[in-house]
C-alpha positions in Angstrom: -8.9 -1.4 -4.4 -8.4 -2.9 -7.7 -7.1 -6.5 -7.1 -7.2 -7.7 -3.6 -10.6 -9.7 -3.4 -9.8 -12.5 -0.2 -12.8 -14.4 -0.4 -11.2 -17.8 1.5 -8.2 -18.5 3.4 -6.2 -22.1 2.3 -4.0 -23.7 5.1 -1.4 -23.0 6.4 -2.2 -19.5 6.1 -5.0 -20.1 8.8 -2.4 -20.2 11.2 -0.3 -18.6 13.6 -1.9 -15.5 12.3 -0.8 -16.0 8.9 -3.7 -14.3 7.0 -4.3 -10.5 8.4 -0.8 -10.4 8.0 -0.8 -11.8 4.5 -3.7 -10.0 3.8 -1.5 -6.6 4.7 1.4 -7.2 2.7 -0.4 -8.0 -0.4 -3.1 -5.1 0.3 0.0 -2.7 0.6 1.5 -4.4 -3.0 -2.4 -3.6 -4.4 -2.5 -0.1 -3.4 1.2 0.6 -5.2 0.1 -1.2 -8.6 1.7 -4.4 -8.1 -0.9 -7.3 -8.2 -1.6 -7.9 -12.0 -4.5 -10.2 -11.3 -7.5 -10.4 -8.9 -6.4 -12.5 -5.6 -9.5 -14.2 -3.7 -7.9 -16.8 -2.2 -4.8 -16.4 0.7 -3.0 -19.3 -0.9 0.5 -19.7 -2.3 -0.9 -19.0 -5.3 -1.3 -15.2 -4.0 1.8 -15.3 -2.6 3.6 -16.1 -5.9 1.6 -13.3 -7.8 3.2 -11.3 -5.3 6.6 -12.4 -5.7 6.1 -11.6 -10.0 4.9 -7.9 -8.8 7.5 -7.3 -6.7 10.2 -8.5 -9.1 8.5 -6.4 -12.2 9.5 -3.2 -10.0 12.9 -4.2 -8.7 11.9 -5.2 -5.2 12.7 -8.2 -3.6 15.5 -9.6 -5.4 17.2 -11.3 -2.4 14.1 -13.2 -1.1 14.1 -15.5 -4.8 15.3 -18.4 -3.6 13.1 -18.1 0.1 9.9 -18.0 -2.4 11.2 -20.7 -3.7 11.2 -22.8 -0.3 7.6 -21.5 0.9 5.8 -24.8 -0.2 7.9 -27.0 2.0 7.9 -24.5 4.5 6.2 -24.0 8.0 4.1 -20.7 9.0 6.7 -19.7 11.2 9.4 -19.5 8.5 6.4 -18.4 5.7 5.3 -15.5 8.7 9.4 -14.6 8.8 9.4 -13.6 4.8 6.1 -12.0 5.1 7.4 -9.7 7.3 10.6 -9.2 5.4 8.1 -8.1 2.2 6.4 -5.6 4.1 9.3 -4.1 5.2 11.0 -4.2 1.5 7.6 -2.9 0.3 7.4 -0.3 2.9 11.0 1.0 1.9 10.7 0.7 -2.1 9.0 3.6 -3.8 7.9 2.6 -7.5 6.5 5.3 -9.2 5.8 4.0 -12.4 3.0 1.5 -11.0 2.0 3.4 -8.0 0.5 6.2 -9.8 -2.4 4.7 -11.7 -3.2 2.4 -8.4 -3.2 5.8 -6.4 -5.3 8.0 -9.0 -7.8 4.8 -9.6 -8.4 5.0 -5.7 -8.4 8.8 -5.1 -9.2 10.2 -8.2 -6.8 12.8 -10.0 -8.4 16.2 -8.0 -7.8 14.8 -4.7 -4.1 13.0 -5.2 -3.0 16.1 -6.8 -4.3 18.4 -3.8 -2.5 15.5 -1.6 0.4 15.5 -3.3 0.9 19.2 -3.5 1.2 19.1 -7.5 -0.3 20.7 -10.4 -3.0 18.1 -12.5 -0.7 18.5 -16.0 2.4 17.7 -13.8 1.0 14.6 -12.8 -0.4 13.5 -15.7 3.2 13.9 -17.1 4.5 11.9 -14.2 1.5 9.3 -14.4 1.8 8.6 -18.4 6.0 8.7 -18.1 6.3 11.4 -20.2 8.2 12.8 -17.5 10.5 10.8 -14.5 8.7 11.6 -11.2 10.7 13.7 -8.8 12.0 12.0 -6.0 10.4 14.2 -3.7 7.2 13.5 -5.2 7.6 10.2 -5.5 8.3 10.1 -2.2 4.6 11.1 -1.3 3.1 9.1 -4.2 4.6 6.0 -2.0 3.5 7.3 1.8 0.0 8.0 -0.2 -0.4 4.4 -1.7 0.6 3.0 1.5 -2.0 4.7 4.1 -4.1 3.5 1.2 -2.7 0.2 1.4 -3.6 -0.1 5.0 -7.4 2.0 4.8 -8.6 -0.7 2.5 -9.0 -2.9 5.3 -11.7 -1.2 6.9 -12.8 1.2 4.0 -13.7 1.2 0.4 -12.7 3.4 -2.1 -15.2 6.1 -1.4 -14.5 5.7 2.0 -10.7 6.2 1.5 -11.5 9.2 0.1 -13.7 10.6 2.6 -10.8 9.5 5.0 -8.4 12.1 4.2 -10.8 15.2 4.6 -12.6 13.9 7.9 -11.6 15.5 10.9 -9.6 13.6 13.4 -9.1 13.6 16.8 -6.0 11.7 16.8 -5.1 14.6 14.5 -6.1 17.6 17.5 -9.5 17.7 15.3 -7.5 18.6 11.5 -8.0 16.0 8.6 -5.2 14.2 7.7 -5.0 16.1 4.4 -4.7 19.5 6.2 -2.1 17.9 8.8 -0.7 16.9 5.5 -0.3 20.2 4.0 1.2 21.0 0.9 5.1 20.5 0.6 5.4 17.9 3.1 7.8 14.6 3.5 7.3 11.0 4.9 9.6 11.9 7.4 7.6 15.4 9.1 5.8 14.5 12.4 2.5 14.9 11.1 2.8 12.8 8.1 4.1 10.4 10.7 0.6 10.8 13.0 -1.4 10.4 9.1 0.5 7.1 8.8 0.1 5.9 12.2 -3.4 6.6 12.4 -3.8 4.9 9.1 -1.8 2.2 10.0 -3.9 1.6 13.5 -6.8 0.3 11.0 -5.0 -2.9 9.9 -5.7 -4.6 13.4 -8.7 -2.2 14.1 -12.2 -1.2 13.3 -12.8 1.5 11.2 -13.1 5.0 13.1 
């Protein structure tokens, strides 16, 4: 992953288990391009780097003035718009900045085989020479966010590996076969990829 480097944990993100789920909403932001600096400290310092990424790709709008409040806030209320991130994260596809996050991670041979695209296509769609297809941009999102959630327990080689290890969760396929080619968030098997992927936030690696 490019910018998520937690090396300390500043109160009160110590608390009411604050920093894993922190640490997940700004790991998904890394993997779709939106932390401009290296973060090593869970702070609100993070948390306002954050709020600039979301806001340079449209996403977030409504939770302005809640940022705003964080400092004089409690974890309860600070764990309430953490949540609310993820979830605006999780629905808000940005093209533009996930592509170079996703191809720094996977490498171009790999998200192209992923994504079910031809390598000059997504160069075109990567350098903006050409809007992404919704559909496509679609599975450049899912991608970057099973990234999002395998750099808890894997680095970038890892990741990699990741997709073309068999699983048994997966009836003994790798995710990138259960994939296939022309396939959409919404298709049960993507949904068992993302699952499984999303079973490594708050678990070892497998």
């Amino acid at each position: 992953m490019r910018n998520l480097r937690m090396q300390s944990v500043d109160s009160p993100f110590d608390q009411l288990g604050l920093a894993p789920h922190t640490a997940a909403a700004l790991s998904r932001a890394d993997a779709m391009g939106l932390l401009g600096e290296p973060v090593t400290c869970l702070d609100f310092s993070a948390l306002e780097q954050l709020r600039s990424g979301m806001a340079k790709a449209g996403i977030g709008e409504a939770f302005v003035a809640e940022f705003e409040q964080l400092r004089t806030g409690d974890p309860a209320q600070i764990r309430a718009l953490v949540t609310k991130i993820i979830d605006a994260l999780e629905q808000s596809p940005a093209p533009r900045h996930e592509w170079p996050a996703l191809v720094e991670v996977l490498g171009l041979e790999l998200a192209v085989r992923l994504l079910g695209i031809s390598q000059s296509s997504a160069r075109r769609y990567r350098s903006g020479e050409r809007s992404t297809p919704d559909s496509v941009a679609a599975r450049v999102h899912f991608l970057a966010l099973v990234v999002g959630d395998l750099a808890g327990a894997y680095n970038d080689i890892g990741i990699r590996r990741w997709f073309d290890r068999p699983r048994s969760q997966l009836h003994g396929t790798a995710p990138a076969e259960a994939l296939g080619t022309q396939w959409s968030p919404d298709d049960p098997a993507a949904r068992r990829v993302r699952e499984l992927a999303s079973a490594l936030v708050s678990s070892p690696a497998t």
